[in-house]
N, C-alpha and C positions, 0 to 999 in steps of 0.2 A: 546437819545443821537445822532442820527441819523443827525436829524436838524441841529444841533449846527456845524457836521462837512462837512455837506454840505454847510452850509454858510459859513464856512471858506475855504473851497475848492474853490470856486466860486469865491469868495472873490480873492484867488491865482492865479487862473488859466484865469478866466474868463469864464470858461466853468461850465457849468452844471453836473452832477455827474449821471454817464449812469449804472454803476454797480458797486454794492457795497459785497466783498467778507468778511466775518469774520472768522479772523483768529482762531486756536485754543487757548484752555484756558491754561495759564502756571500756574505757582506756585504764582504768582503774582495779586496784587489787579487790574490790568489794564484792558482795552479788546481793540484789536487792528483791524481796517479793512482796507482793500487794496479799495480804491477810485479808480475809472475809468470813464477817461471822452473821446470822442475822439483823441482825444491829450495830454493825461496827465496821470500820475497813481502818488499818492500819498499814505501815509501810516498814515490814522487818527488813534487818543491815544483818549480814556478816562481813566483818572486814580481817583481812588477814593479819593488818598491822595492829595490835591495842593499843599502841600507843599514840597512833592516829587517831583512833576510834574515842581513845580519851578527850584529845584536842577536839573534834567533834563535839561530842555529848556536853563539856563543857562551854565551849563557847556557843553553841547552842542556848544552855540556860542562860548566860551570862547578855547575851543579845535582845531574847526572848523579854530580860527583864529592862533592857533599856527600851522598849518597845519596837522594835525593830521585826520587821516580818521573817520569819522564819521558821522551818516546820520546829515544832516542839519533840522534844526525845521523853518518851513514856517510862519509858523502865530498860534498863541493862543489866547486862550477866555482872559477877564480880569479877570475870576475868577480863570485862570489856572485848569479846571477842563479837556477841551479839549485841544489838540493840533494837528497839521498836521503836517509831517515831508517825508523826503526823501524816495524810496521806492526801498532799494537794492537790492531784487530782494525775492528770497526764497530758497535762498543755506546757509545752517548753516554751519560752519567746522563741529560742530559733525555729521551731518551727511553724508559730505563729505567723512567722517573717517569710515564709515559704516563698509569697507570688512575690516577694520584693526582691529576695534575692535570687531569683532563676529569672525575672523580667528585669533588675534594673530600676525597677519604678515602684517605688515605696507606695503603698497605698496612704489615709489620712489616718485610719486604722492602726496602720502598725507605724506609723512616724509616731504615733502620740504612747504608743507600748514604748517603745525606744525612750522618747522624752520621759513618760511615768519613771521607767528605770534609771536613767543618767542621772533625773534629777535627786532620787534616793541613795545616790551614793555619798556623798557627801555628809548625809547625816549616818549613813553605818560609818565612812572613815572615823568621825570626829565623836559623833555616840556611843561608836562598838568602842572606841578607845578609852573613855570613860569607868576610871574603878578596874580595868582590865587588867588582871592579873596574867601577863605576857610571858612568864616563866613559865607558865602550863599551854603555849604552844606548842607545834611539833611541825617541822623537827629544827627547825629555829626560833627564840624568841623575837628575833628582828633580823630585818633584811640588814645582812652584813658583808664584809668582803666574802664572807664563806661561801655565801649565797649567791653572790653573784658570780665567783667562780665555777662553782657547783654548776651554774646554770650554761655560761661560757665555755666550758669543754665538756658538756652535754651537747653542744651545739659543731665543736671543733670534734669531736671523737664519732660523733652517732650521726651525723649530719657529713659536715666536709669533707671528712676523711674516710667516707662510705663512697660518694661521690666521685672519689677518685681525683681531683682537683690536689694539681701539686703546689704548697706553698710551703713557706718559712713557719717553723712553730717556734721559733725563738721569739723574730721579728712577730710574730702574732700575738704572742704573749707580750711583749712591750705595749702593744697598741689594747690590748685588754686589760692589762693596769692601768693605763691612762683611761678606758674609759670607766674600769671602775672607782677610779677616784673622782671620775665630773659624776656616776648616779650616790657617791655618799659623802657628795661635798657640802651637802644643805642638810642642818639636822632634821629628823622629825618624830611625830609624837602620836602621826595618825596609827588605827587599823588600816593594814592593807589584806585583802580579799585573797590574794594571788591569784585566781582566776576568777576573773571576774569576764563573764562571759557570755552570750545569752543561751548558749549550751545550759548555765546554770543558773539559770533563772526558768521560775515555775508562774504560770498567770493561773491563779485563782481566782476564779469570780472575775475576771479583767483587773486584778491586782496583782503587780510583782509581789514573788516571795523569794528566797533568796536559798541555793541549795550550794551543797560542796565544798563548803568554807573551811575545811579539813586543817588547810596548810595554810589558813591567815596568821598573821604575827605585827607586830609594829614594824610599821612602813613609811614608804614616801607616798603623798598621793597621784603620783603619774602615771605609777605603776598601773594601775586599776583601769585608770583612763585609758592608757596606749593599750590594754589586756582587751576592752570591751569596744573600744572606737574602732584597731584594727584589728580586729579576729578574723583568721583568715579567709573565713568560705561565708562572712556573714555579707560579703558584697556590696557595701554603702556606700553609693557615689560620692564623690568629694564635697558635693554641696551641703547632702546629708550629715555628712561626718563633722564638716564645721558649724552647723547649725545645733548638733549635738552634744559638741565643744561648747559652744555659746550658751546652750542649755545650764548645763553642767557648770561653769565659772559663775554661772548668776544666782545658781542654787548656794554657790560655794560660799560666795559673800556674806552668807546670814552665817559664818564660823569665822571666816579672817578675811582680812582684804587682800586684792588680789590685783596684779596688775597682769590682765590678759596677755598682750604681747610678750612677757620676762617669761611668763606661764608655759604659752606656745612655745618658746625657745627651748624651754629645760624638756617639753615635755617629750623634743624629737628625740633625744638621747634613749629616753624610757622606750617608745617607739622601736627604735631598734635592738635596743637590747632583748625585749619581747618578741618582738618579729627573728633573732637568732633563735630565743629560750623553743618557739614554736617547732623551730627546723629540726632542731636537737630530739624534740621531742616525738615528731613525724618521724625520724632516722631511725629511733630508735625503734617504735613501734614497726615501723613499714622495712625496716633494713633488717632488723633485729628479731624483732618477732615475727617480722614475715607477714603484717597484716597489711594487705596489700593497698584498704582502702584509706589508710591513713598515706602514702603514698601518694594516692588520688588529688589530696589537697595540698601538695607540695608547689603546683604550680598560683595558687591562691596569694603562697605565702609570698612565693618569689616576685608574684605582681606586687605584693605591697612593699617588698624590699626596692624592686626596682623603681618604684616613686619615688619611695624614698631616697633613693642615690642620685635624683637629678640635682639636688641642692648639693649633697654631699658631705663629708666628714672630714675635709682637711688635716682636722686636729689627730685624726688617726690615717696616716696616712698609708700604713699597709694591709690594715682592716679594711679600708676604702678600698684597694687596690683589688684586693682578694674577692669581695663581693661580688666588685663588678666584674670579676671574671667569671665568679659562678652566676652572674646574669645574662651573663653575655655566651659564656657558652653553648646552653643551651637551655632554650625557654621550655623545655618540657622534663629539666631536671627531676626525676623521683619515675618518671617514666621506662618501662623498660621497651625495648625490640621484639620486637613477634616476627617471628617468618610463616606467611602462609596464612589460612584463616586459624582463630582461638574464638573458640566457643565461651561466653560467659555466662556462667548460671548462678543464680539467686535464690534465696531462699530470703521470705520477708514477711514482715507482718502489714497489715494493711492499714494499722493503726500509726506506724510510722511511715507513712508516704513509701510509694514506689520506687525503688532506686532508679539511680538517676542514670545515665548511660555517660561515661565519661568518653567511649571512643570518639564523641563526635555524628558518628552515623544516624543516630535515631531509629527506629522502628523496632524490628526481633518479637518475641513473643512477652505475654503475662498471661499468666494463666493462676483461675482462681481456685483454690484446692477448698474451701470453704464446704462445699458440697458433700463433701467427704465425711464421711461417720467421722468424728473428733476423737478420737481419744483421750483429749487434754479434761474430759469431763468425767473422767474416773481415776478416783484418788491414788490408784496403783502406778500410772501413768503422768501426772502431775509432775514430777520435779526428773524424768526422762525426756527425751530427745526421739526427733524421727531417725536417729542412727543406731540406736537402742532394741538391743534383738526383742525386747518384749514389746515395742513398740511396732516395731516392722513385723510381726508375729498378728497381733490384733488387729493390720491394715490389711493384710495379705488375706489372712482367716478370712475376713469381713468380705474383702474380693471387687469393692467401690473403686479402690486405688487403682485394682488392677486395667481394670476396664479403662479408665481414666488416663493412665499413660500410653495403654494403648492405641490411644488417638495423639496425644501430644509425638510417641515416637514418630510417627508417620508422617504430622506435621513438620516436626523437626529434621527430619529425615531428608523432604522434598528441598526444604533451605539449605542442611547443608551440601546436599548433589549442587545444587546452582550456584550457591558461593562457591563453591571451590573452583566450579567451571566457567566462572566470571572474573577471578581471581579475588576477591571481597577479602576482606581480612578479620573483619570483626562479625559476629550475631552474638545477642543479648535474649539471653532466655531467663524469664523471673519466675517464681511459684510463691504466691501469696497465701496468708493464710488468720486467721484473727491474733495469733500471738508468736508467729514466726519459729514455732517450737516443735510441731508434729509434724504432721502433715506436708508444710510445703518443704519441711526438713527433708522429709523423704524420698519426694519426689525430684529436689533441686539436685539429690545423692545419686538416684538412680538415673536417672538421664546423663547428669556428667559421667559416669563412667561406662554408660549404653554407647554415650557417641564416641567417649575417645576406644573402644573398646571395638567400634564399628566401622569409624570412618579415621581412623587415626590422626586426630587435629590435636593442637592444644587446648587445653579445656581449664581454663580459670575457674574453680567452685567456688563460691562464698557464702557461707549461712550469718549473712549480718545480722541478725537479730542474738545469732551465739556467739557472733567473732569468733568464727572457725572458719578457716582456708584451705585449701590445698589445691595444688598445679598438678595438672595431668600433661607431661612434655614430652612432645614427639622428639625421639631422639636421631639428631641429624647427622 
């Protein structure tokens, strides 16, 4: 894939393409890398679907011209499998949002990011839908029953029924007709985002720019609302959330009149339909493909569910019933049991924050591999992996790495003799590194299978920067 966006780079710029950075893996079919030429930095796509990548590139331009922020698409393949686009930099909002959301306490800083964004939504619903030729979305022109089924037993099959949680799927489907008749009982005319989230949102220069808009179509606008107000793991106390809301309806007024409270009422429906579409979505990733940290934010989601069940859903009475049995069973649903101690190891870039520790426990080691001869700075090496025998070839050769583990075994060593003999159940061990791709790749590999290989514990690995997993399980 490399080739393909080097010639369109070229093709752009005129220049040659000096370094090529890859970004990490999301929940998505694409893979993304930051192009660099002396003069130039662009942000190549390969996406697997073209027919997404169309929807894309298109509404892209189409945005672009309503004046709406969003990166601009330079040039693509005929077959839409590549493209090269604008390259705003590496500032997500959510991660802008970092000390708000692990403390609780929004700074004035990021209340006012928050406010910039809510109050631009309103103008991409109502501008993006302007001239918008809806037939060249994908893979719906508008949110329709299809759609909200589609989304509804993504949530019943990947979710609940992973869960193990016995109900009626007859009785459930009653109670999911009726609710999709209250989300397409009001017509409408707006853009809807479909994730509209601060995942994908970009601050340029302290400006929102707006990314991932793959799957917009014509929509209702609540949807966007309950997508960005309740996201799961972005943690906005309730004051925040309706100050947000208040935001956002005042902005709304300069397109139609509104009456707030009718607003709030229709908006809890979208609410929960979004707070399912999420679960479904966690299920599938975390149950399905096994990627354990989607998992991680399952209990995020279930807090927002279970607020939401205190008022409740009468009008769906075995949806209601059903919920709150998966709230009430058990609040750490997406969780699995460990017996004994499980060692978890990381592999991370340092540009994306240090993972965070979900046992609870806090401490374990970080250890910064940066020191380490790089190999991400020769072109042979570029678009490999620290699991990559020509990689692990030029770390070993070099002999930096080796030295280097040979202190973290020892340390790790001493922890895990004393957990075990304390009965401890959890240590967290990270390998940091500038792009999470070489180096701490290596070293997060070799340790996970030194210790289960030494001390025979479980040993969760995760290289999140490539969303790669694997469980080392002591068999009992």
């Amino acid at each position: 894939m490399i080739p393909e966006l080097n010639r369109l780079f070229e093709e752009i710029t005129g220049e040659k393409v000096q370094e090529i950075t890859v970004f990490p893996s999301s929940g998505s079919n694409r893979k993304y890398f930051r192009l660099k030429s002396w003069h130039f930095t662009r942000i190549g796509v390969w996406g697997a679907s073209p027919e997404e990548n169309r929807a894309f590139v298109y509404l892209s331009a189409h945005l672009r011209k309503q004046g709406l922020p969003v990166p601009e698409v330079y040039e693509h393949t005929d077959d839409y499998m590549y493209y090269v686009q604008e390259d705003l930099g590496d500032t997500l909002l959510f991660d802008a949002l970092e000390g708000g959301r692990k403390s609780g306490e929004f700074s004035r800083q990021e209340c006012l990011f928050l406010q910039q964004t809510i109050r631009l939504l309103p103008v991409l619903q109502f501008k993006g839908a302007e001239t918008l030729d809806f037939s060249r979305c994908y893979p719906r022109p508008e949110f329709d029953r299809r759609s909200v089924f589609w989304d509804l037993n993504y949530f019943k099959y990947c979710f609940l029924k992973a869960t193990g949680i016995e109900f009626s799927e007859d009785k459930l489907e009653d109670d999911f007709d009726k609710l999709a008749d209250t989300l397409l009982e009001e017509p409408f005319y707006t853009f809807m985002y479909r994730d509209f989230q601060a995942r994908n949102v970009m601050l340029k220069e302290g400006t929102p720019f707006f990314i991932d808009f793959q799957g917009g179509r014509k929509g209702p606008l609540y949807y966007d609302v309950a997508s960005f107000l309740w996201q799961a793991k972005a943690n906005y106390p309730e004051m925040l959330r309706a100050a947000l809301l208040d935001d956002y309806l005042e902005a709304l007024q300069a397109f139609m009149p509104v009456d707030p409270e009718a607003f709030k009422k229709r908006l809890r429906y979208f609410v929960l339909f979004r707070s399912l579409q999420v679960l479904g979505a966690y299920g599938f990733r975390g149950y399905f493909e096994k990627k354990r940290h989607f998992l991680e934010s399952v209990p995020f989601a279930i807090s927002n569910l279970r607020n939401l069940l205190e008022e409740g859903f009468p009008e769906y009475p075995y949806l209601d019933k059903t919920l709150r049995d998966l709230c009430d069973r058990d609040e750490n649903v997406g969780k699995k049991e460990e017996r004994g101690l499980t060692v978890q190891v990381y592999s991370f870039s340092y540009r994306k924050g240090i993972p965070e520790d979900f046992s609870g426990n806090g401490g374990g080691f970080v250890f910064d591999c940066r020191a380490i001869h790089n190999p991400g700075k020769y072109e042979a090496y570029k678009c490999l992996t620290g699991l990559d025998e020509p990689v692990i070839r030029f770390l070993e050769e070099d002999g930096e790495v080796l030295r280097f583990m040979e202190s973290v075994y020892a340390l790790v060593d001493a922890s895990v003799e004393r957990y075990r003999q304390r009965g401890f159940t959890s240590l967290m061990v990270c390998f940091g590194c500038t792009g999470g791709q070489h180096r701490s790749v290596y070293c997060a590999q070799h340790l996970a299978e030194y210790v289960y290989r030494k001390w025979g514990v479980n040993v969760h690995l995760l290289h999140r920067e490539r969303e790669i997993e694997q469980q080392f399980k002591v068999l009992l």
